[in-house]
Each structure stands twice: as structure tokens, then as C-alpha cells.
C-alpha positions in Angstrom: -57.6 16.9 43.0 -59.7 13.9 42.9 -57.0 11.8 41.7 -54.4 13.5 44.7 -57.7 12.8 46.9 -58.0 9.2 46.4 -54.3 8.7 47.0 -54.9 9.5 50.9 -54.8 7.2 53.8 -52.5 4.7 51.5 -49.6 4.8 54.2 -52.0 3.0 56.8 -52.5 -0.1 54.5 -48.4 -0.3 54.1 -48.1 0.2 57.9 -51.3 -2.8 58.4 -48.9 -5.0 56.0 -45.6 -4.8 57.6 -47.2 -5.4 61.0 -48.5 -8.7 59.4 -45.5 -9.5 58.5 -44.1 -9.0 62.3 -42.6 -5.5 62.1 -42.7 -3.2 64.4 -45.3 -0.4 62.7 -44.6 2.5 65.0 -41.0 2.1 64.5 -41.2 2.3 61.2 -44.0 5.1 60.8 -41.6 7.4 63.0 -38.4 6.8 61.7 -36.5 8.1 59.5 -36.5 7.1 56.5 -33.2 6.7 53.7 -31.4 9.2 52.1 -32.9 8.3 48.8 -36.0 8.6 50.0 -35.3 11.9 51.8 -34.2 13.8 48.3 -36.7 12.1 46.5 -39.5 13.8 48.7 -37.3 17.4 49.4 -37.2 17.3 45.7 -41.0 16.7 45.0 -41.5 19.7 47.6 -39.3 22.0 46.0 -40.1 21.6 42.8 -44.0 22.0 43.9 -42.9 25.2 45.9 -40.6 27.2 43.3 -40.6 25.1 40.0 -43.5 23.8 38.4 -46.3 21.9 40.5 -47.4 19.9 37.5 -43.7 17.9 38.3 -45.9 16.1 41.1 -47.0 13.9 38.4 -43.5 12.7 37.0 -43.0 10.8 40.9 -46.7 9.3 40.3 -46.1 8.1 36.5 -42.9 6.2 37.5 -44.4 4.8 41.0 -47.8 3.9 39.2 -46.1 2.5 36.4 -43.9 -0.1 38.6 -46.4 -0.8 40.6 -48.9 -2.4 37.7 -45.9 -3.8 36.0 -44.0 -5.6 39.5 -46.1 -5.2 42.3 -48.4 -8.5 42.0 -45.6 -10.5 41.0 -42.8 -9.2 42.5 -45.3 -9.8 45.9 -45.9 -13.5 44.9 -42.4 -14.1 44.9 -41.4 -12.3 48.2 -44.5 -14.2 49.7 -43.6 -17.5 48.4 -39.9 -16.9 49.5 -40.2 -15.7 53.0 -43.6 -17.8 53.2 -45.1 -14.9 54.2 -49.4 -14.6 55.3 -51.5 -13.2 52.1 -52.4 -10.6 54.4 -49.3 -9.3 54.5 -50.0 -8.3 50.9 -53.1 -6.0 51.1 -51.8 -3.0 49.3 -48.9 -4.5 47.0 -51.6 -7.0 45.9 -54.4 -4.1 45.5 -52.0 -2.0 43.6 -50.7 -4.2 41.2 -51.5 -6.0 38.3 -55.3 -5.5 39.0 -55.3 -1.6 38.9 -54.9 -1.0 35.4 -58.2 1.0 35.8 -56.7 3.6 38.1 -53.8 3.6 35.7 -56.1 4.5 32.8 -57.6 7.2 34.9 -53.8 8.9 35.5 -53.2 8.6 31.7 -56.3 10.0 30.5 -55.3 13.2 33.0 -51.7 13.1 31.4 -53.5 13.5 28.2 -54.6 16.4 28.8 -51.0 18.4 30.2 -51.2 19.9 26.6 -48.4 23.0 27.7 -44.7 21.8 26.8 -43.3 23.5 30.0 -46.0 21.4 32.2 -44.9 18.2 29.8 -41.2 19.1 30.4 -41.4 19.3 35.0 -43.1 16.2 34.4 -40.6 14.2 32.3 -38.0 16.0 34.2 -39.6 15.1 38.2 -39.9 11.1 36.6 -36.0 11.1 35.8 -35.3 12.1 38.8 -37.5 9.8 41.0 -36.4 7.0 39.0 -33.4 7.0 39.6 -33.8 7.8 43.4 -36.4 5.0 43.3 -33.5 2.7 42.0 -31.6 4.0 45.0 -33.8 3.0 48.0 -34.2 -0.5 46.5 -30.4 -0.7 46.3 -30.0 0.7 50.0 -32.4 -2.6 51.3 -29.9 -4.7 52.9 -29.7 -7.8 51.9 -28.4 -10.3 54.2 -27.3 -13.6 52.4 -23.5 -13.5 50.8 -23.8 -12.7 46.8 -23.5 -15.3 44.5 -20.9 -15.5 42.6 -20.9 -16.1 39.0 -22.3 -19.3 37.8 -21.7 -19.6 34.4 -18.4 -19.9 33.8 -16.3 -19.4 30.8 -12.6 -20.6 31.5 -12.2 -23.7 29.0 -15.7 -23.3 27.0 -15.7 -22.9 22.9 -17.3 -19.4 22.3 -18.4 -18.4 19.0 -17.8 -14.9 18.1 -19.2 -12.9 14.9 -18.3 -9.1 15.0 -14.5 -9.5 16.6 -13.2 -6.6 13.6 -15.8 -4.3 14.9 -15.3 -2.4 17.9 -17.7 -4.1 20.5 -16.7 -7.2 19.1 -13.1 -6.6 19.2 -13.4 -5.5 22.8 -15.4 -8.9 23.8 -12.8 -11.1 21.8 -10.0 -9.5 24.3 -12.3 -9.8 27.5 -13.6 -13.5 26.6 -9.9 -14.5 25.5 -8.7 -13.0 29.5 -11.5 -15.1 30.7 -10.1 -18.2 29.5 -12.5 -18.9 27.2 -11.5 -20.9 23.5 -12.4 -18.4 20.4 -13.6 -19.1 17.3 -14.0 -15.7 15.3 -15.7 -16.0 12.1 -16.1 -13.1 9.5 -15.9 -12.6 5.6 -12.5 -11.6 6.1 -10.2 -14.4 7.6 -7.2 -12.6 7.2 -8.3 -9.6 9.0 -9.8 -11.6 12.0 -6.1 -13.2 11.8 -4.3 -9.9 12.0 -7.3 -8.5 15.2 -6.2 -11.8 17.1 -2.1 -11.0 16.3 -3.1 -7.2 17.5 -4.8 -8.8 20.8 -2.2 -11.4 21.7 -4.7 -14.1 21.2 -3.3 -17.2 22.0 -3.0 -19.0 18.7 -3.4 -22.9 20.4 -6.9 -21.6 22.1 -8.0 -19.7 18.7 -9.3 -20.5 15.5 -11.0 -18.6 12.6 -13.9 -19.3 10.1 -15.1 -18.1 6.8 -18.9 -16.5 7.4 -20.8 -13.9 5.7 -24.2 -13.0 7.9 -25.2 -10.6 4.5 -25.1 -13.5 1.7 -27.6 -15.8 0.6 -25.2 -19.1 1.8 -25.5 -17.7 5.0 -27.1 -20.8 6.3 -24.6 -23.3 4.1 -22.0 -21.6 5.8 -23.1 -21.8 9.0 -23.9 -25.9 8.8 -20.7 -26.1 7.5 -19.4 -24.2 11.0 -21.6 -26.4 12.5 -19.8 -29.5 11.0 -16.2 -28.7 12.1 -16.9 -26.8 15.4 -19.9 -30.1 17.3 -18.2 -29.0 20.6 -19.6 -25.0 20.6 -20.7 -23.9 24.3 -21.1 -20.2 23.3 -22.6 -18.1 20.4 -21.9 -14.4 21.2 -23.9 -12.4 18.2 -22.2 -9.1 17.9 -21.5 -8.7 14.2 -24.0 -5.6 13.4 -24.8 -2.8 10.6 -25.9 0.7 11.0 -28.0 2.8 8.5 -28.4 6.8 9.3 -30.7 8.1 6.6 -34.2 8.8 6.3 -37.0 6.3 5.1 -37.2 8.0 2.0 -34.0 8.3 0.5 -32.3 5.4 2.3 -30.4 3.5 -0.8 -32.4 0.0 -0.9 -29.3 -2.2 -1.0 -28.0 -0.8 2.6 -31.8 -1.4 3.9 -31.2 -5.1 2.8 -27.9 -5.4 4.1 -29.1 -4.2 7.5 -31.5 -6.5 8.0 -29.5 -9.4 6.7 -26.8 -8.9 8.6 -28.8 -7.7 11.8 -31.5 -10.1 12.1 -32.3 -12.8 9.2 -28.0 -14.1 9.1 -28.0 -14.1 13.0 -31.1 -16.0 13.0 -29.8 -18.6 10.8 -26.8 -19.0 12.2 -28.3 -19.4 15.5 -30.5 -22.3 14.0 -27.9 -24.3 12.6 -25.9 -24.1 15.6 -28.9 -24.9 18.2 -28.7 -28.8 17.6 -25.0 -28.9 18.7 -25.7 -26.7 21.8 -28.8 -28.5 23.0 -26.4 -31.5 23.4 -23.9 -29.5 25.7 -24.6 -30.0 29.0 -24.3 -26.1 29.7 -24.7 -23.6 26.6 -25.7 -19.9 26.0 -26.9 -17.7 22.9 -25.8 -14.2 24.0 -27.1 -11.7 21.0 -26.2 -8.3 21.2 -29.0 -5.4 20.3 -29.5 -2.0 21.4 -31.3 0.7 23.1 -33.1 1.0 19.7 -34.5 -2.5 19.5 -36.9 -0.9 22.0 -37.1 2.8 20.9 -37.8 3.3 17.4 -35.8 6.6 16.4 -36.1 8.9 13.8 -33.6 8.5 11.0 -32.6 4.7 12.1 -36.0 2.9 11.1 -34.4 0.2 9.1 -31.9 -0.4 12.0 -34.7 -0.2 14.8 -36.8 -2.7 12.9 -33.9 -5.2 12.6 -33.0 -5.0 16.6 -36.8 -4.8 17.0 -36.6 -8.2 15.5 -33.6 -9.4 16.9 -35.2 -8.9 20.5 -38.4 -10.4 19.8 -36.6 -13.2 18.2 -34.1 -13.5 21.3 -37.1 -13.7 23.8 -39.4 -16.2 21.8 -35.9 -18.1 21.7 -35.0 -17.8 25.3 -39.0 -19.1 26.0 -38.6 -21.9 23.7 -35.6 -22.9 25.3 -36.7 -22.7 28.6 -36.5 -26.7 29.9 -33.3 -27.0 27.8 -29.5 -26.5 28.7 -29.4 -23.3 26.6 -29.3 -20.0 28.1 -30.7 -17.1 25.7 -29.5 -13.1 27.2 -30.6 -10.3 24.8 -28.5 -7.6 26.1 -28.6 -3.9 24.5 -26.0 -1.4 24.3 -26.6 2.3 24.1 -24.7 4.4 21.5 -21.3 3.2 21.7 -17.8 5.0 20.4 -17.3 2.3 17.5 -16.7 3.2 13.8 -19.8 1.5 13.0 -21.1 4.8 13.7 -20.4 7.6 10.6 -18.8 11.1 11.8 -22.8 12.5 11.3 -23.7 10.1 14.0 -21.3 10.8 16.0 -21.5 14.2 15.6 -25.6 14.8 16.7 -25.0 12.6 19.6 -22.5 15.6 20.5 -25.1 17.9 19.5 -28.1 15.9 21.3 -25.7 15.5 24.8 -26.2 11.2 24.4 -23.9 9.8 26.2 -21.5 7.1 24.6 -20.0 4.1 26.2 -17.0 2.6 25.2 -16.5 -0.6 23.1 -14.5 -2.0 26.6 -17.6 -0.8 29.2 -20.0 -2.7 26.9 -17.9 -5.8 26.4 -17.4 -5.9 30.3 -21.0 -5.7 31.1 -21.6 -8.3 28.6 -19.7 -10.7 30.0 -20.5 -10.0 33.6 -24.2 -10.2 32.6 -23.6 -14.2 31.1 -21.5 -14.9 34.0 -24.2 -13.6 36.5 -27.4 -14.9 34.1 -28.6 -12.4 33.3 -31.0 -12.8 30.5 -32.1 -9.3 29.8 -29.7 -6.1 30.0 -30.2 -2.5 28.7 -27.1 -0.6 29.4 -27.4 3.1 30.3 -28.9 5.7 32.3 -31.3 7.1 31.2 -31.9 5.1 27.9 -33.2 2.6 30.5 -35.6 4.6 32.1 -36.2 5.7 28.1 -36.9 1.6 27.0 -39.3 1.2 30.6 -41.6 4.0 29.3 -41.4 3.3 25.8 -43.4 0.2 26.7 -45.4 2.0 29.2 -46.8 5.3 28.1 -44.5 5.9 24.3 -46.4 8.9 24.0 -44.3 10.6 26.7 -41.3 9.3 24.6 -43.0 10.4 21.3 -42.6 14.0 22.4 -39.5 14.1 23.9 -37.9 13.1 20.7 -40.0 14.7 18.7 -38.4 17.8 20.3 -35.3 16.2 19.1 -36.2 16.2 15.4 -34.9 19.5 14.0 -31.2 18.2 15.3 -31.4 14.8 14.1 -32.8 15.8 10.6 -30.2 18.5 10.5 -27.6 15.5 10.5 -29.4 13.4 7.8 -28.8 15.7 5.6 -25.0 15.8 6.4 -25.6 12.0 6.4 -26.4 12.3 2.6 -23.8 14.7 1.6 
């Protein structure tokens, strides 16, 4: 009750700040409000009323949580824009950045929602209101024409590692549509030869190279890229390696090639291709991670630590980079139909009800993101909500896939077999 208690008389700070910023407060304190809103609150009732009341606390976990992690800034920037009074600003300002303590407070209560059907209304209600939170943002109308797509790729010399996989395969089709000038490169020139044949890839806009992200002339090879390809606007990292199997028993030479492949190789390849695409007047480094470069997950640790290290990698890059001509996205799939994944994978995602994307969805919103610019993408509802409070509270996470543990070692051990 005391934390419910405090929450009161909130509204009239909101109403204080619109009317500061020349809105009409009655209006809006006695209209109606939008649909999203409507369900999200007819939701929160009923669920109070004939479900669990404990659910209350999912809405204030994902309303909290935004607010600490956007409010103040996402303020500053609406202030600065619309050069709006600070005034304006009381409660986003109040309830931003600068009331971590009242966060603590709310996390110290969830602590103590020890009973799994309490735990479950709450992760359950925070689904839910995220999602409708997402929706009343998207029904604010926004008034200026959309932009179109700024970077464009008709005529520019994309690098492409991964084209024989399925992602990769799927991009090297889109970008090719696109007008964009291919390079694949691979261990296996022949077969990225015969994938070009199979996608009608115009042989006078596409060549191959010899490159092996798993061996130790990884970097020789890539100079040596670097050397015949100077004019390279685009590096699209996409070539990848999965490893299902516990910590334990997972054969050491797969845990190596993992992160080889995954991380160290796509690192140095990236270097030796940076001094060429500082010198283009418009360039991009587009590595692809996943879902799990943000979620560690049981029975994938050597994979989550090297897309853990690709995206910490990718943003020190991107921040490096920052006054340059280079353009650094770390965009992550979610599990993705591709035959990188074995039939076990395949089979507890079934089992667990993940959803899977296909290789074509992600290479469309891979591309759309670079054309739009933009620099950080998690694909998929809800492993998005999933990544948010990963970072936020990953002890809500923690349980929810603990639950998930009998399945998913159930599957290792056909993994093994």
C-alpha cells in the first residue's frame, strides 16, 4: 500500500505540464483517451477483479522501468526540439533518470513475490502492457511526411560473409534486388559460385573471394580482400556457428570454432577492412547477432558469449566511429528457420512455442534497418521485451527460463545422442 499510496495525485503534475506546454488541460483530463490505452487499463481491472491482483505490478515494472531508462532524455530531446519551457518537464524530469531510489524501492518489494503463480500474473500483466504501451506511442500522430531511406544501396560494393547459410543467402538475394554490387566470400568458392547461379546473381555485378573466419590466416586473408576490393562501401557480417550442448560436455574444438568464427574472425576482418571504408565518403559495418548476445541461455553458453562479444564489440565500434563516415548497426535476429540450427534445436523451440522467423523476414528487416539507420535492432516480439528486461531486472528473466530448463535439458541430451 505505501508504494500504491505514493503513486496518487501523479495525474495533476502531467495535467500542470501539458498546460505549460499550451494544451488545453481540461480537454485532455476529460477525454477519452486511445484504444490502447483503454485495454491497457480494462485489462489491469480485470485482471485485479477475477485473476490475480499481484498482476498490478507487471503495468508498474514496465512503466517504471521506461521511465528511469527514457524519460530524462527522451524529455531533453522533445524540449530541445519543440523548444519547449523546463517547466513543461516537471514530472518526466522527476521521474526519470533521477528516481532510481524509488526504483530500488519497487525491486526490493518484487523481491519478495516469492509464490510462482504471483511471479507468473506479474510477468504475464508486463507482456501485455508492453506491448499496449508500444501501441499508444505508435497511435501519437506524427505530423511531418516520413523520411525515406537515406542510405542507399543501388551501385555500392557490399561485402557479404555467410551467403551459403540461410540468412546469408536470403540477404545476398535481397541486397543483389537492391542493386547493390556483391562480393561473397567463404571457404568454399565453388559453392558461393553455384548459391549466386541458384539466385540469378548477375555475374558482371558479382564476384567471390577465398575467406575462412575459423583459421588462423584469417587476418592475411582478409588484407589480402582488402588489397583487391579498396572501393568496399559495405561489410554485412552474417557468416555465424551454433553450438547446442551443455558446458560440460561441449567437445572443445566446436567451443573454439564458435568463437572464431562468431566473434575473433569477424573482428579481424572488420579491422582490416576499416582503413578502406574510412576513405569512402559513405560506409557501413552491418554485423548480425542475436536475441542471445543479450540473453544468455541455457545450453548455448559458448554461442551467447560469442554474440555477447560481437555486440559489445559492435557498440564500442559504432562509438569509436562516431565523427567518421562509417555507420556501425548491430542488429539481432531471433531463432530463425536456417539449418544452422540441428533437428534438437529445432525441435525444443516446437516444444518451448518460440517463434521462428524466416531467413527472408530477417534479411528484409536487415536491410530496411541500414536503409533507415538504424543502428540497433532486435527482431521479435516478445524476445524484445525479453532483451529490455534482461538489462533491467534479469532476475525476472532468470526464472522464467529457469522454468524452461527441464525442456531444454531434455533436448541436450538428444543433442548428444
Amino acid at each position: 500500500m505505501e508504494y500504491i499510496e505514493e503513486e496518487y495525485g501523479h495525474h495533476e503534475w502531467i495535467l500542470n505540464d501539458i498546460e505549460a506546454c499550451g494544451g488545453d488541460r481540461q480537454q485532455v483530463k476529460h477525454g477519452r483517451p486511445c484504444l490502447a490505452i483503454e485495454l491497457m487499463v480494462a485489462f489491469l481491472y480485470d485482471q485485479i477483479q477475477r485473476g490475480n491482483p499481484a498482476a498490478f505490478f507487471g503495468m508498474v515494472m514496465v512503466l517504471e522501468g521506461t521511465s528511469i531508462q527514457l524519460a530524462t532524455q527522451m524529455g531533453q530531446i522533445v524540449q530541445s526540439k519543440l523548444d519547449l519551457p523546463a517547466k513543461a518537464f516537471s514530472y518526466l524530469f522527476s521521474h526519470g533518470s533521477l528516481d532510481l531510489e524509488h526504483f530500488k524501492f519497487f525491486e526490493n518489494l518484487m523481491d519478495q513475490m516469492t509464490h510462482p503463480e504471483d511471479q507468473q500474473a506479474i510477468v504475464h500483466a508486463a507482456n501485455v502492457v508492453y506491448q499496449l504501451y508500444g501501441d499508444m506511442l505508435h497511435a501519437i500522430r506524427y505530423c511531418q511526411p516520413r523520411k525515406e531511406p537515406t542510405m542507399q544501396l543501388r551501385g555500392q560494393k557490399v561485402l557479404l560473409t555467410g551467403a551459403t547459410g540461410g540468412i546469408g543467402k536470403a540477404l545476398a538475394r535481397v541486397l543483389s534486388q537492391q542493386g547493390a554490387r556483391l562480393i561473397l566470400v567463404g571457404r568454399n568458392v565453388d559453392r558461393l559460385v553455384h548459391i549466386a547461379h541458384e539466385l540469378k546473381l548477375s555475374p558482371q555485378v558479382t564476384t567471390f573471394a577465398e575467406l575462412d573466419l575459423g583459421s588462423p590466416q584469417v587476418h592475411e586473408q582478409a588484407l589480402a580482400v582488402a588489397r583487391s576490393h579498396p572501393d568496399i562501401d559495405l561489410v554485412v557480417n552474417c557468416a555465424g556457428m551454433n553450438l547446442f550442448a551443455a558446458s560440460d560436455t561441449a567437445p572443445a574444438a566446436q567451443v573454439a570454432a564458435v568463437l572464431d568464427v562468431n566473434l575473433k574472425g569477424t573482428i579481424l576482418l572488420t579491422q582490416a577492412l576499416l582503413p578502406g571504408l574510412l576513405q569512402r565518403p559513405e560506409a557501413a559495418v552491418v554485423n548480425v547477432g542475436s536475441t542471445f548476445g543479450s540473453i544468455g541461455y541455457p545450453g548455448f553458453a559458448a554461442y551467447c558469449a560469442s554474440k555477447f562479444g560481437l555486440r559489445g564489440y559492435t557498440e564500442a565500434l559504432r562509438r569509436e566511429l562516431a565523427n567518421s563516415s562509417v555507420r556501425v548497426f548491430y542488429i539481432a535476429p531471433r531463432a530463425t528457420a536456417t539449418d544452422m540450427n540441428e533437428q534438437a534445436v529445432r525441435d525444443m523451440n516446437v516444444a518451448l512455442g518460440n517463434a521462428m522467423d524466416t531467413p527472408e523476414q530477417v534479411a528484409a528487416r536487415i536491410v530496411q534497418s541500414v536503409q533507415r539507420e538504424k543502428m540497433r535492432v532486435f527482431i521479435g516480439w516478445p524476445e524484445k521485451f525479453f532483451v529490455f528486461m534482461n538489462g533491467l531486472m534479469s532476475s525476472v528473466v532468470d526464472k522464467a527460463l529457469i522454468k524452461q530448463l527441464p525442456v531444454i535439458q531434455r533436448f541436450l541430451l538428444k543433442g548428444v545422442r
